[in-house]
GUFI-435660 format. One record per residue (C-alpha): x, y, z; residue number from 1; residue in one letter. Coordinates in pm, whole numbers. Layout:
((X,Y,Z),NUM,"a")
...
This chain:
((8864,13975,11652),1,"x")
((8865,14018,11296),2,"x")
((8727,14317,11158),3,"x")
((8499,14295,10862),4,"x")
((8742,14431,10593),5,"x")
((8999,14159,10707),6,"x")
((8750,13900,10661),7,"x")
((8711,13988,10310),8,"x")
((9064,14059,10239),9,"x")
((9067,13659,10341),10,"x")
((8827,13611,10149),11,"x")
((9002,13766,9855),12,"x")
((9320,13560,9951),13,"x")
((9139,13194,9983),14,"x")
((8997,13295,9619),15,"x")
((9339,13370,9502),16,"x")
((9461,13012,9600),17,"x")
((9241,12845,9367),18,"x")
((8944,12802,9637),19,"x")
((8605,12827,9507),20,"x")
((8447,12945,9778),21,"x")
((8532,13066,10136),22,"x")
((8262,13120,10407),23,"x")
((8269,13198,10773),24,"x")
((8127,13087,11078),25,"x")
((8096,13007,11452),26,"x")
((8226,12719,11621),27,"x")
((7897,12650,11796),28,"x")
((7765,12274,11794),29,"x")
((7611,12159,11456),30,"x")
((7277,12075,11669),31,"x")
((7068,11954,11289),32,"x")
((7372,11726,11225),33,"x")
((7409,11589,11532),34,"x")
((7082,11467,11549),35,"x")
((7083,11372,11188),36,"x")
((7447,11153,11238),37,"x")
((7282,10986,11556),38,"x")
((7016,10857,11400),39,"x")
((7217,10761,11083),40,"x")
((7465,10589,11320),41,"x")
((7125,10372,11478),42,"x")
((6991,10209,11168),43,"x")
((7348,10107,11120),44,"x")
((7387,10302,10808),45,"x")
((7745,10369,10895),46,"x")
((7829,9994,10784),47,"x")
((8213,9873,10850),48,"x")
((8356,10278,10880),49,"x")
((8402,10172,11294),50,"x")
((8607,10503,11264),51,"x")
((8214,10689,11247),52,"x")
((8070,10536,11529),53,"x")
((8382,10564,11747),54,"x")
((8426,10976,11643),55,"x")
((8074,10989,11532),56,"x")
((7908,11295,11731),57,"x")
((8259,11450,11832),58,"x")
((8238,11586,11420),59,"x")
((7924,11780,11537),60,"x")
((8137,11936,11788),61,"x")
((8421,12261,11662),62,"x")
((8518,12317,12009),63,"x")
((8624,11982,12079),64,"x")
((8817,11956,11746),65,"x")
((9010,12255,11832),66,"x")
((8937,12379,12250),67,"x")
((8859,12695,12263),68,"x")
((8771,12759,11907),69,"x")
((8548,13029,11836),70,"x")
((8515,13046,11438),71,"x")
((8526,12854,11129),72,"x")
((8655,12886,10794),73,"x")
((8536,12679,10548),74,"x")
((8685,12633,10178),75,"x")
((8529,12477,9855),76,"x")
((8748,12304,9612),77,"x")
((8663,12258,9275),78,"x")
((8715,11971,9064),79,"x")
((8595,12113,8738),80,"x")
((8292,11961,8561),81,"x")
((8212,11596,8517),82,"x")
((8207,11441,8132),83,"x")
((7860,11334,8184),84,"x")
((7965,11019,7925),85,"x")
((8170,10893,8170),86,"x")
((7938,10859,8477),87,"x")
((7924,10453,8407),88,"x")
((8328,10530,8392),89,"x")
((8527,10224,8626),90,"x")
((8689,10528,8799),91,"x")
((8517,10828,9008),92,"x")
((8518,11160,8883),93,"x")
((8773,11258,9134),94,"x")
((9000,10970,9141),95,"x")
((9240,11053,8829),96,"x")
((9419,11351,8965),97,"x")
((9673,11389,9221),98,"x")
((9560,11363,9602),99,"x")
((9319,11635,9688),100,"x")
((9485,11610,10085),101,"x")
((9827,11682,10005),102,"x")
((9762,11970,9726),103,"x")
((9467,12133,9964),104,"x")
((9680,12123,10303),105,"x")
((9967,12296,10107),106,"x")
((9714,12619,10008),107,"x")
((9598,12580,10376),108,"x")
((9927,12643,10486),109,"x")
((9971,12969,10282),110,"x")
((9632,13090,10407),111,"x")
((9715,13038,10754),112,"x")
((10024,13275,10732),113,"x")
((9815,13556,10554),114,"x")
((9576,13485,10880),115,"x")
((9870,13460,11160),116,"x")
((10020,13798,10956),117,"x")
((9678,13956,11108),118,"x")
((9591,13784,11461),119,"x")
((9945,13741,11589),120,"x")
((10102,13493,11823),121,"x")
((9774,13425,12019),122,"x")
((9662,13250,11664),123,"x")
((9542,12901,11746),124,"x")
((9421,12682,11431),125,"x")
((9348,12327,11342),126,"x")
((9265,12244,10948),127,"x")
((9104,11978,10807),128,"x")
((9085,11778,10497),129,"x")
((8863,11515,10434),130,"x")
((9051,11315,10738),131,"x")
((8950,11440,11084),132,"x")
((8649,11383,11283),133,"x")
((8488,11700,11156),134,"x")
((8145,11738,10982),135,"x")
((8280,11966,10667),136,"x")
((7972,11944,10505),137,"x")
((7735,12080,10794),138,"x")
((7991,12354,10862),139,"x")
((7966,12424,10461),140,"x")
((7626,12457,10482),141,"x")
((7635,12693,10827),142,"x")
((7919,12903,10613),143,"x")
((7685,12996,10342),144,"x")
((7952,12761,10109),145,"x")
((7721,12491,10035),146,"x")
((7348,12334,10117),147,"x")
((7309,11942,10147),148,"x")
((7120,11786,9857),149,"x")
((6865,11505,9902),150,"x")
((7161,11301,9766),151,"x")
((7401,11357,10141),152,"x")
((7653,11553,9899),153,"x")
((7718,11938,9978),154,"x")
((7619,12121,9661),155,"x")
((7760,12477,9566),156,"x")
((7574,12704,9393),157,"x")
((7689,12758,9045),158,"x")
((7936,12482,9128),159,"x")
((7737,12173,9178),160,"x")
((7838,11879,9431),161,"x")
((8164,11777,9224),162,"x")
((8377,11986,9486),163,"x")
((8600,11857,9814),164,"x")
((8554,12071,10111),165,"x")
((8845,12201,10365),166,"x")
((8812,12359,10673),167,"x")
((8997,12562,10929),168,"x")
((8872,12591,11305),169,"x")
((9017,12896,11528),170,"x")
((9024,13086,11835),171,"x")
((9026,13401,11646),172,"x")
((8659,13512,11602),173,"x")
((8486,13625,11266),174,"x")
((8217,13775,11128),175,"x")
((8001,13445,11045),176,"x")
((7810,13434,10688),177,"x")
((7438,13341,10644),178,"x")
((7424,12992,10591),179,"x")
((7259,12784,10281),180,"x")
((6925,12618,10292),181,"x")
((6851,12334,10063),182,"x")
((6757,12412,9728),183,"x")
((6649,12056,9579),184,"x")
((6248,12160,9647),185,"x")
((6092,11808,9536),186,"x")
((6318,11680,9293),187,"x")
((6452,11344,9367),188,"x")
((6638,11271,9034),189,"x")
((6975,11161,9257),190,"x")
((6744,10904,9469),191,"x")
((6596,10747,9149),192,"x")
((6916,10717,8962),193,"x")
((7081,10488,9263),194,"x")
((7090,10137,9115),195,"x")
((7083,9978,9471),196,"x")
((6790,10234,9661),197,"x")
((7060,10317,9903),198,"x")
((6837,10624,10016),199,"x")
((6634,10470,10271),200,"x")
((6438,10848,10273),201,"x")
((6610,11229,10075),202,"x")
((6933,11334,10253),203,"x")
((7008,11002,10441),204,"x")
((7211,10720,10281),205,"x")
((7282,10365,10343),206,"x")
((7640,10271,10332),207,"x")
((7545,9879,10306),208,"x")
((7417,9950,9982),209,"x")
((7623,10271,9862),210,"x")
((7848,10137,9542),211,"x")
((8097,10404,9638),212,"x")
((8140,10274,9991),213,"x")
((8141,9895,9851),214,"x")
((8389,9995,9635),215,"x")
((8639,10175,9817),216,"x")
((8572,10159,10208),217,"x")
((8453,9803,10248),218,"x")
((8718,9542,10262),219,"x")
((8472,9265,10274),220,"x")
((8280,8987,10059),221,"x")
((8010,9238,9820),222,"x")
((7661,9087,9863),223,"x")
((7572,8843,9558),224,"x")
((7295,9057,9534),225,"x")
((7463,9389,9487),226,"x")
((7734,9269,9250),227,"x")
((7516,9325,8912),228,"x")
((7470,9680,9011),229,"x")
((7852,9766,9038),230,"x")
((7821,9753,8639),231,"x")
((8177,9808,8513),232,"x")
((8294,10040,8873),233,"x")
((8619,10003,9014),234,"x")
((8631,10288,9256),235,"x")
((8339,10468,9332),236,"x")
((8037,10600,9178),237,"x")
((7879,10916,9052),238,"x")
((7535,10847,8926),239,"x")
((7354,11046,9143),240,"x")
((7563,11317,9100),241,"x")
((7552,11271,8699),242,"x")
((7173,11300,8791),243,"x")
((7151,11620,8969),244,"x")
((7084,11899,8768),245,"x")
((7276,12082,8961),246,"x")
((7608,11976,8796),247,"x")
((7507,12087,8475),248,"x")
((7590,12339,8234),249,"x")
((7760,12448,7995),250,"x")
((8028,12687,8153),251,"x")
((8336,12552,8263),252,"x")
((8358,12446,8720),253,"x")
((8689,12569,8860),254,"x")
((8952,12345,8882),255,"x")
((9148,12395,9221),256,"x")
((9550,12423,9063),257,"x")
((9720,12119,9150),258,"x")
((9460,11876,9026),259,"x")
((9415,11849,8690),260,"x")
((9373,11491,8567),261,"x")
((9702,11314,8522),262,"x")
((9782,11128,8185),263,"x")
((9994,10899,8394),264,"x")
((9757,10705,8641),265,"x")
((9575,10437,8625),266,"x")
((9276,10536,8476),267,"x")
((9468,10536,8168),268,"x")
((9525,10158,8149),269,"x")
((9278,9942,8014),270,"x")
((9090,9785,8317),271,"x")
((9192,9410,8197),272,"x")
((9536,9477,8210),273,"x")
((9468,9588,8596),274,"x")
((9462,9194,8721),275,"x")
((9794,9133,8589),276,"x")
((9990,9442,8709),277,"x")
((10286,9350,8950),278,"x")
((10289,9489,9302),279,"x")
((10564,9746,9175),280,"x")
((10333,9845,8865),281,"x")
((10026,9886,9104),282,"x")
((10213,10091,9386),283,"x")
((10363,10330,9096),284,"x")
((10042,10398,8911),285,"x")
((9839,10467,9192),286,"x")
((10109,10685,9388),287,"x")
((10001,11032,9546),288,"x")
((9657,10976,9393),289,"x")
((9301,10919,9582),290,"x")
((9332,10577,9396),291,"x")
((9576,10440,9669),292,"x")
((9320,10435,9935),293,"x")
((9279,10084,9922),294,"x")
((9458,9785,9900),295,"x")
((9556,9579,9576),296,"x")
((9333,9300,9668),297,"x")
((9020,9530,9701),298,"x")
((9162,9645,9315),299,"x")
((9091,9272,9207),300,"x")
((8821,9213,9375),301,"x")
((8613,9495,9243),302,"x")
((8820,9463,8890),303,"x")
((8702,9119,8849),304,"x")
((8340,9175,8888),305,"x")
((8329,9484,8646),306,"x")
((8498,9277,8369),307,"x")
((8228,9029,8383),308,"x")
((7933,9290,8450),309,"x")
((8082,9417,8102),310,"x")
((8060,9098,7916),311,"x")
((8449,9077,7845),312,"x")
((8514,8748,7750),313,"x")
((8875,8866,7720),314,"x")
((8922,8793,8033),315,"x")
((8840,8452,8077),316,"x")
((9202,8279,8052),317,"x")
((9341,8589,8380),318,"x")
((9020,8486,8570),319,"x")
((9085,8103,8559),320,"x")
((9448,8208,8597),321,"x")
((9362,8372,8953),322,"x")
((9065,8171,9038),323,"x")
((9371,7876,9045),324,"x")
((9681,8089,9224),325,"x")
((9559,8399,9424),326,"x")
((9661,8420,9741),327,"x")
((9398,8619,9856),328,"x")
((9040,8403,9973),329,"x")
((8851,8760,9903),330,"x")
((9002,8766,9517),331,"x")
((8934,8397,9452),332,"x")
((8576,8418,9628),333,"x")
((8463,8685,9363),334,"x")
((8675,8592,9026),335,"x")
((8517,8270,9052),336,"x")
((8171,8424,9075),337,"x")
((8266,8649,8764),338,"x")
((8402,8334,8604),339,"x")
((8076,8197,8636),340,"x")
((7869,8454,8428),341,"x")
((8162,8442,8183),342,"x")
((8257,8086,8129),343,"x")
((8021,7858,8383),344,"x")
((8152,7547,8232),345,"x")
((8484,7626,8280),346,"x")
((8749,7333,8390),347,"x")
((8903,7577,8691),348,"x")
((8574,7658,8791),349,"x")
((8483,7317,8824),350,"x")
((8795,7218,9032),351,"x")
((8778,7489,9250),352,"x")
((8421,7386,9361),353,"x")
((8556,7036,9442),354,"x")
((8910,7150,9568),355,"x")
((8982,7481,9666),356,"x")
((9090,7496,10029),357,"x")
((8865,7801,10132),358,"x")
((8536,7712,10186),359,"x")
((8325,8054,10091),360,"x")
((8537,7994,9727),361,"x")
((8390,7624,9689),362,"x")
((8073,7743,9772),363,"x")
((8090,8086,9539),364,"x")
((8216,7814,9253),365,"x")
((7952,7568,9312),366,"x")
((7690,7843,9302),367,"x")
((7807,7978,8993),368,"x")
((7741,7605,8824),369,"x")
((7426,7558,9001),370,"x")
((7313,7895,8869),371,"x")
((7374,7829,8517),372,"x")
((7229,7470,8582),373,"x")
């Protein structure tokens, strides 16, 4: 057991890390989540992530994270405050710094020896980080770290919702801290500022329509449809976080130490001269970032549709270039579409409705004609 003075003298060392915010609390089953995750994973709002519906109501569960666990410590980690001129930015708020897993399990590490200095031997302890079949954000909210907005993302007081979350489960038992209730009362400024309505109802979101899951997590074909709304966004999305009125102010968010925004990444080349990086060039600029999460194909993909949701003429001659030579049947289904709302009379366009050997990129190039037709 740790005594109430220890658990702040955690406290105090979690806050010394760089953490945020640090709250406490049992290991019990997350009852409100499970039965909010079991009806999320019904309507099928879990889309392609098979990796939800195969772990989906083991992330309600502590105890079967970590057997025998009896508490759990839960972490905040800021990312500073969002430049609300870039929330139409290609890139995600958090996606041009270093990679919030490797930085966060190092700090983890050091707490867990302050914690082990205490308990002894007997310490058991699993952490997670964004990667485990564990529901961080209903544990955040049970901690007293964070409540859920109507927009699914944990927001912290003071803080807002552009934070990652971390969390340690033990054996050791603690003190546990009230937990947060939501604050958003019957504002609904995050639901209204989703270009695709991908909240079906406040505090439930549809992943088939989510630009941050279409963006990053599916590997597929993007609905014709949905394409329009990715405006110019490469990886991710934050406009209903750029809508919440919780992430503003004018003081400055913590920044956790380790992830400032690098000068060196991606982000900092101009989003035309993505298509024609080499493999090498890719690999290097994405390294040890949240950027590298997906592959290079994905990269195109999404990169192509952004330049022509832009308007960028520019990069007509790359787009016939790939529509004509990428090996990839995803890439050449969606340049050719972006081809189409850039140059619809275009020669390669043409041919590749008549002769390309996939047939979903003779049909995306002979829709793109018709269109215009």
């Amino acid at each position: 057991m740790v005594s109430y003075s220890e658990r702040e003298e955690l406290r105090h060392v979690g806050l010394s890390l760089g953490f945020a915010r640090i709250g406490f609390t049992d290991a019990t089953t997350l009852s409100h989540d499970r039965h909010e995750l079991q009806e999320w994973l019904t309507r099928g709002y879990a889309a392609e992530m098979h990796y939800m519906v195969r772990d989906g109501l083991a992330r309600t569960e502590p105890q079967a994270f970590l057997p025998g666990a009896r508490s759990v410590i839960v972490f905040a980690v800021g990312l500073g405050r969002a430049d609300p001129q870039r929330q139409n930015a290609p890139i995600a708020h958090y996606g041009c710094r270093p990679d919030y897993h490797v930085v966060v399990h190092a700090a983890l590490e050091r707490f867990v020896e302050v914690l082990r200095s205490m308990v002894g031997p007997t310490l058991l302890v699993r952490q997670s980080v964004d990667s485990v079949p564990l529901s961080e954000r209903g544990l955040a909210a049970k901690a007293g770290v964070a409540f859920i907005g109507k927009s699914t993302m944990a927001i912290v007081p003071g803080l807002g919702s552009h934070v990652m979350l971390a969390a340690l489960v033990t054996n050791v038992a603690i003190d546990p801290d009230e937990p947060l209730k939501p604050r958003c009362g019957s504002c609904r400024q995050c639901l209204q500022a989703c270009p695709t309505a991908a909240f079906p109802r406040p505090y439930q979101v549809d992943s088939r329509h989510c630009l941050a899951y279409l963006t990053i997590e599916h590997a597929k074909e993007i609905p014709l449809s949905l394409r329009p709304s990715l405006g110019q966004r490469v990886f991710g999305c934050d406009l209903c976080q750029a809508a919440c009125p919780f992430n503003r102010g004018r003081t400055p968010a913590p920044l956790f130490p380790g992830l400032e925004p690098r000068s060196d990444l991606l982000c900092q080349t101009p989003p035309l001269a993505w298509l024609t990086l080499t493999a090498r060039q890719h690999k290097r600029l994405v390294r040890q970032t949240p950027l590298a999460r997906f592959y290079r194909h994905q990269w195109a993909r999404n990169t192509a549709l952004a330049l022509a949701n832009a308007g960028n003429s520019d990069a007509i001659p790359i787009l016939a270039d790939l529509l004509g030579s990428h090996p990839e049947v995803l890439v050449r289904q969606h340049v050719a579409w972006a081809l189409g709302q850039l140059a619809p009379g275009h020669a390669l366009l043409r041919q590749s409705a008549q002769h390309d050997p996939a047939d979903v990129v003779r049909s995306e190039a002979q829709q793109a004609i018709a269109a215009t037709r």
